[in-house]
C-alpha positions in Angstrom: 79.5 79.1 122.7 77.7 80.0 120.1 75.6 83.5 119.6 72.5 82.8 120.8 69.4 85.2 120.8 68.4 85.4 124.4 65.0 86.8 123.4 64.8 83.4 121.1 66.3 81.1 123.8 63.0 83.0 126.7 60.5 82.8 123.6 61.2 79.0 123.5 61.6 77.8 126.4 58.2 80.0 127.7 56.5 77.9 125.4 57.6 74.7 126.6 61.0 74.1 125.0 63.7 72.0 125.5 67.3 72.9 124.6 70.3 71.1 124.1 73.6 72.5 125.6 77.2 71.7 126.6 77.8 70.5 130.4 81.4 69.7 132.0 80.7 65.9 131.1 78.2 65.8 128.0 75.6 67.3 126.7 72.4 69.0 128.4 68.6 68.6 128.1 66.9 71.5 129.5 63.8 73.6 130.1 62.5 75.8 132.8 61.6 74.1 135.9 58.2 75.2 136.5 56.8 74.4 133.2 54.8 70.9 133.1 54.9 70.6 129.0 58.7 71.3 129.2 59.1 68.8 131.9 57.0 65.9 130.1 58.5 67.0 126.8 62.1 66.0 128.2 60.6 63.0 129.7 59.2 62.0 126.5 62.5 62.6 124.3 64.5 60.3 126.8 61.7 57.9 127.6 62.6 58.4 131.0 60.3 57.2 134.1 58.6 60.1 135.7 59.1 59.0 139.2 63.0 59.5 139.1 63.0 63.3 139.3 65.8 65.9 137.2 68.5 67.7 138.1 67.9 71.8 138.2 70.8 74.3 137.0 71.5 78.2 137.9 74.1 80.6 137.1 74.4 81.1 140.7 72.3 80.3 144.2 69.9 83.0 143.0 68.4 81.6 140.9 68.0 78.2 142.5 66.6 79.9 145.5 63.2 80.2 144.7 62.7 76.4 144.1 64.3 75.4 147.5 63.3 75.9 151.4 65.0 78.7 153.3 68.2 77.9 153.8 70.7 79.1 156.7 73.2 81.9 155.2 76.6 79.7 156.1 74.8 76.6 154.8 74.5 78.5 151.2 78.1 79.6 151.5 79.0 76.0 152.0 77.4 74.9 149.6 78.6 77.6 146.9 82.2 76.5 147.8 81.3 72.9 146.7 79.9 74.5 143.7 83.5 75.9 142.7 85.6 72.7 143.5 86.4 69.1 141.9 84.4 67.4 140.6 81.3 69.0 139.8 79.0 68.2 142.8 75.0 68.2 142.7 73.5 68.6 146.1 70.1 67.3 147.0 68.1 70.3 149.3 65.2 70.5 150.5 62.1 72.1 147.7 59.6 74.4 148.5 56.0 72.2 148.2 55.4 74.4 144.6 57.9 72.4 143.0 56.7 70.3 140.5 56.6 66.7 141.3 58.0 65.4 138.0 60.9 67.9 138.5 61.4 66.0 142.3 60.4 63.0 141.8 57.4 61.4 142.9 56.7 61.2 146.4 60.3 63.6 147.6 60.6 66.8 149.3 63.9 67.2 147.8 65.5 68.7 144.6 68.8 67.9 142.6 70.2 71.0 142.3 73.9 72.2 141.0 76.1 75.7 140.2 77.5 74.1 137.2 81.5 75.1 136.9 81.0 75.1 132.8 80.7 78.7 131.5 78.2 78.0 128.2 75.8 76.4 130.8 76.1 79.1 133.2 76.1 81.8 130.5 72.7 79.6 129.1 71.1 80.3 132.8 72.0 84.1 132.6 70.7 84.4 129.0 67.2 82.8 130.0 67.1 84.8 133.3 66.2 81.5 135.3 67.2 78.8 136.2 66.9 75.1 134.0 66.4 71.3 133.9 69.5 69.7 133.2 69.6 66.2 132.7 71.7 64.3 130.4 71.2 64.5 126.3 70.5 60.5 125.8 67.8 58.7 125.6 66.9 56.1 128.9 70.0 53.7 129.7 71.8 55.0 126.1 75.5 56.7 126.3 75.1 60.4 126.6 75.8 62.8 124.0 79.1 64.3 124.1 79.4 66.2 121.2 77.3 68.9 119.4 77.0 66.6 116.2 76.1 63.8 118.1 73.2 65.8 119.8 71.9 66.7 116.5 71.9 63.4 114.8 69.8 62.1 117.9 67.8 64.9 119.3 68.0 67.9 116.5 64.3 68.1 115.6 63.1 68.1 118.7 65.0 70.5 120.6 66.9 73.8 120.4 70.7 73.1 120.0 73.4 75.8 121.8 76.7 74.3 120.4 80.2 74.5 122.3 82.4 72.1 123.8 82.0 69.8 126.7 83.9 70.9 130.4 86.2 66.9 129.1 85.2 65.4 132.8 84.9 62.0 132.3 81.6 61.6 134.7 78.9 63.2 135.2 78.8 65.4 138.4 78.6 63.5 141.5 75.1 63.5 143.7 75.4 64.6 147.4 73.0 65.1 150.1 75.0 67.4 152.5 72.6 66.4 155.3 73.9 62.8 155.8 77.2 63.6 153.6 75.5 60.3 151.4 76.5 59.9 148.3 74.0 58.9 145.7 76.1 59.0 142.7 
């Protein structure tokens, strides 16, 4: 990865930000979770519906916690196992009622949430001392971008780029709700 200020990456993202990072199957969008412009801003870049709801990120169930319901404490252990195996899983928990409905999706109780196994994405979570957005760095129904020089053909004036290499999975992390064991993707 490559040095990044954390002080920069807060400022930025405090003021409605997006950034661009490397995942285990392409590249990123991000921005923190509670803030409406950053939300609408990714929205805008991928001209993506805002009824489908995003994926959140954390360096570890910490910082996910605050957007979800109390969970039991072997639940979260479960769940952090699932975190650490193949492939890369996102789970779908249940959100605490101050969670933004763009970032659920309109008309859920539910949030997308994920550990993610790659270390620049975790190490992006530590750096801005919260948790992020993550949803995939293409615009709506357009081929994700893998690399860091394809992110900043498409995306590099309108979002903070942290370069480094993707995790090489060859799909994006699978969706699961561990309630029903469905899986939605």
């Amino acid at each position: 990865m490559q040095r990044i200020n954390a002080y920069t990456l807060r400022a930025h993202l405090k003021r409605g930000g997006v950034i661009a990072y490397p995942t285990e199957f392409c590249y990123g969008l991000g921005c923190l979770p509670n803030h409406i412009v950053g939300i609408r801003r990714i929205l805008h870049i991928k001209k993506r519906p805002q009824h489908k709801g995003l994926i959140t990120i954390g360096q570890n169930f910490r910082q996910l916690a605050p957007l979800l319901k109390r969970l039991p404490e072997n639940d979260i252990q479960q769940y952090q196992q699932i975190w650490q195996t193949d492939p890369p899983t996102t789970l779908i928990l249940p959100a605490r009622a101050s969670v933004l409905p763009l970032l659920r999706g309109r008309r859920r109780g539910s949030l997308a949430v994920r550990v993610p196994r790659h270390d620049v994405a975790r190490q992006v979570c530590w750096l801005a001392k919260n948790a992020l957005v993550s949803t995939s760095c293409n615009r709506a129904k357009k081929r994700p971008c893998r690399t860091e020089r394809e992110t900043r053909r498409q995306f590099g004036r309108d979002v903070l780029i942290i370069g480094g290499k993707t995790g090489g999975y060859k799909q994006p992390s699978q969706i699961m709700n561990p309630f029903s064991a469905e899986r939605l993707r």
